[in-house]
GUTI-426700 format. One line per field, with one value per residue (C-alpha): residue in one letter; y, x, z. Coordinates in nm, 2 decimals. Each point is the difference from the previous one (the first is absolute). Example, Ala and Ser with C-alpha at 12.3 -4.5 7.8 and 13.67 -1.06 7.14 Angstrom:
# residues 2
vexse: [A_S]
north: [-0.45_0.34]
east: [1.23_0.14]
up: [0.78_-0.07]
***
This chain:
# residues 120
vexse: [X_X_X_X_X_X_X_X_X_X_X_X_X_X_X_X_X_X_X_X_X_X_X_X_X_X_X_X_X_X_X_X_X_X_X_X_X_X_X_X_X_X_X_X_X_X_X_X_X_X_X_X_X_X_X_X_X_X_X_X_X_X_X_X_X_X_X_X_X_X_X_X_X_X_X_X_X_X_X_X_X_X_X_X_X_X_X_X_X_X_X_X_X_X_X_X_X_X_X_X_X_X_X_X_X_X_X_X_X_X_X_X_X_X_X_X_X_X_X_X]
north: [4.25_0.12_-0.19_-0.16_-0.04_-0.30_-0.22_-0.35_-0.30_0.03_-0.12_-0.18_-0.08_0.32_-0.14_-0.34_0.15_0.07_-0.27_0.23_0.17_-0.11_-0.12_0.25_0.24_-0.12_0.31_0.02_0.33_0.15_0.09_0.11_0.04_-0.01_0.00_-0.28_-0.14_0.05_-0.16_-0.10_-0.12_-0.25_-0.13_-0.32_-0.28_-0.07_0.06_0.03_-0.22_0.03_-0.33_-0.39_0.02_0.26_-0.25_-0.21_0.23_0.05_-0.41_-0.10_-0.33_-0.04_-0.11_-0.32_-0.05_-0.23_-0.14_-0.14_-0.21_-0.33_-0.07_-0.10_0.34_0.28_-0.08_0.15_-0.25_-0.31_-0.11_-0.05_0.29_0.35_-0.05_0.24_-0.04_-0.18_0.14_0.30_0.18_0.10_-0.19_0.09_-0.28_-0.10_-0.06_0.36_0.25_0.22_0.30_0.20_-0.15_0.28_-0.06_0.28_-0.10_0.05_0.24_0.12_0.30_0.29_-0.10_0.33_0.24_-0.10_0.21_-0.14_-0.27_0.00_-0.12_-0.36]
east: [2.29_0.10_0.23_-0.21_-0.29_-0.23_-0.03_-0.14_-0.05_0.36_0.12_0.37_0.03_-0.15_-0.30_-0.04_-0.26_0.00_0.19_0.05_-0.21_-0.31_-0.24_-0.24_0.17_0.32_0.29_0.34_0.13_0.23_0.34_0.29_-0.03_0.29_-0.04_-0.26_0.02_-0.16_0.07_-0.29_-0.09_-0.25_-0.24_0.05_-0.26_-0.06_-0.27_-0.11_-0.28_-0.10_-0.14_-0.01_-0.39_0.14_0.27_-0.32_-0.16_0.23_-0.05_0.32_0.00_0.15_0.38_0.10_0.34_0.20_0.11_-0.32_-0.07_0.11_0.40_-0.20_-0.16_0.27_0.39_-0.06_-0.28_0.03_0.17_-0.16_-0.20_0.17_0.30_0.24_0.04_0.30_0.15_0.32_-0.22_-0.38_-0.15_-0.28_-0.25_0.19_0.32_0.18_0.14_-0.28_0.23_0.26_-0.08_-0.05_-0.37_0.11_0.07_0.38_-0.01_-0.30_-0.08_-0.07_0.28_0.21_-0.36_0.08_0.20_-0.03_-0.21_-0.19_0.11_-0.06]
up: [-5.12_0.35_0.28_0.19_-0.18_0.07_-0.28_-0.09_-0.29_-0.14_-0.27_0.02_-0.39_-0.24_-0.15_0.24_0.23_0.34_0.26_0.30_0.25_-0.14_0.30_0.11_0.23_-0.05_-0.13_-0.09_0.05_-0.23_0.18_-0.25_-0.42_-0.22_-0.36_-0.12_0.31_0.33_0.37_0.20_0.35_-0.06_0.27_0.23_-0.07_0.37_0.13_0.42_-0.04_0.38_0.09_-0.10_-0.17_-0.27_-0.13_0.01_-0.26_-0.20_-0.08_0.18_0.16_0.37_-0.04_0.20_0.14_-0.11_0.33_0.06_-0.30_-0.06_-0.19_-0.31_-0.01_0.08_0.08_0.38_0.04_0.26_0.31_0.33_0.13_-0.01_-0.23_-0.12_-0.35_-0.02_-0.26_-0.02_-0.17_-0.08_-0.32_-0.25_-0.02_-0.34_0.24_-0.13_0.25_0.13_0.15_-0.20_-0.33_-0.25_-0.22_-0.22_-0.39_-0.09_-0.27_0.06_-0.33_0.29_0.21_-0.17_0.14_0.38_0.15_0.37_0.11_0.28_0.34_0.14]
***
């Protein structure tokens, strides 16, 4: 296969069945091979999705701040009209840090297939 070809439903694991690039239209392209192996820049997952009614189609609900709900609701919530949020830093609604916090599994089986992650 040539460098540079555009390919798609790859398998990670021989035999497991495809785990990447597999939406319609979406393609990894194949960059460097070296023995069994091959590197691959695979395509983001965001998408421009131009206004508010498409997130609307897509069956996602509207996403409420937490500043404006009440303290029993979200750790931002409360105080007497415009607030700050009163806190060093930002909070999840279950009270754990909202920025910085890695969401990535330690140890993770295809950590060793990243070569660089993507920037923030």
């Amino acid at each position: 296969m040539p460098l540079g070809t555009a390919i798609h439903n790859i398998e990670i694991t021989l035999g497991r069945g495809g785990q990447l690039a597999r939406p319609a239209g979406a393609v990894a392209k194949l960059i460097a091979k070296e023995g069994k192996s091959a590197t691959l820049k695979l395509p983001s997952r965001e998408k421009s999705l131009g206004r508010a009614g498409s997130k609307c189609w897509l069956g996602k609900r509207p996403v409420v701040r937490g500043v404006v709900m009440n303290p029993v609701d979200h750790p931002h919530g409360g105080g007497e009209g415009r607030a700050p949020i009163g806190r060093k830093k930002p909070a999840t609604p279950w009270g754990y840090p909202a920025l910085g916090r890695r969401s990535r599994k330690r140890n993770k089986y295809s950590d060793n297939l990243i070569l660089r992650r993507r920037s923030k």
